[in-house]
C-alpha positions in Angstrom: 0.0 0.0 0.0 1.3 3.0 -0.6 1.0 6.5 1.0 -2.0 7.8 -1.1 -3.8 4.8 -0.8 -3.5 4.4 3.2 -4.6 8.6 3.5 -7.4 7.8 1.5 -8.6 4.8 3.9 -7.9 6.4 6.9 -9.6 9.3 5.9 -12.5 7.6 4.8 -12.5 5.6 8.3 -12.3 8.9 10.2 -15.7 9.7 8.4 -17.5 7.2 8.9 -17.1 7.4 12.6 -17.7 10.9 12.7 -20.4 10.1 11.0 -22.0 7.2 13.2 -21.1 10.0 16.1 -23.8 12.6 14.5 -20.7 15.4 13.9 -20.7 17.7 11.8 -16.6 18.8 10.2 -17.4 21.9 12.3 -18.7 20.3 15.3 -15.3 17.4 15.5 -13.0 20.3 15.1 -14.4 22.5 17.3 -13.9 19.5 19.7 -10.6 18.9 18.5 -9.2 22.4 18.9 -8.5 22.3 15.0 -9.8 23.4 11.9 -12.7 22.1 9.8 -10.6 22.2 6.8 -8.3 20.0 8.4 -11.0 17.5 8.8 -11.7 17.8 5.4 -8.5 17.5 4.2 -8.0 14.4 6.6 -11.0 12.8 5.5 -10.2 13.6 1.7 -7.1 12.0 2.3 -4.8 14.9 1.3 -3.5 15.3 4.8 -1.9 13.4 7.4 -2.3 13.0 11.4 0.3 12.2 13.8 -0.4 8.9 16.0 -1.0 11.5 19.2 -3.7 13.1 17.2 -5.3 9.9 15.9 -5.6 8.5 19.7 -7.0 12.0 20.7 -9.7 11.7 18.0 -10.6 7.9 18.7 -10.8 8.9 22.8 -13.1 12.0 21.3 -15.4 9.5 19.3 -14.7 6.9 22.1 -13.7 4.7 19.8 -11.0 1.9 19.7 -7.8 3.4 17.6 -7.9 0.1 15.4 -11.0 1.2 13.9 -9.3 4.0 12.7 -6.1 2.2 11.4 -8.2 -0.6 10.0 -7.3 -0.8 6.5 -8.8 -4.1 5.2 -11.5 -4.2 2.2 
């Protein structure tokens, strides 16, 4: 997998959950203390999180942080 490929997924993990939360972009940033373009461009797959921020968001959605990182079809 390469680097494109594994933003995408993880980006289309991280909306799904937000998703299943009932947040908005706006409303998971706001929580998050960053932007709603970063959000976007998260869950576009054009940016990247750092492992600190992933476990932050997966403690905000009270989530495990494998459902985030799970990459399988």
């Amino acid at each position: 997998m390469d680097k494109k490929t594994l933003l995408k997924k993880f980006g289309k993990n991280v909306k799904i959950e937000r998703i299943k939360q009932d947040l908005t972009q706006e409303k998971l940033a706001e929580i998050m203390d960053v932007s709603q373009n970063y959000i976007a461009n998260i869950e576009c797959g054009k940016a990247n999180m750092s492992l600190a921020k992933v476990l932050e968001l997966a403690n905000y959605l009270n989530i495990r942080i494998e459902k985030l990182l799970d990459f399988s079809d």
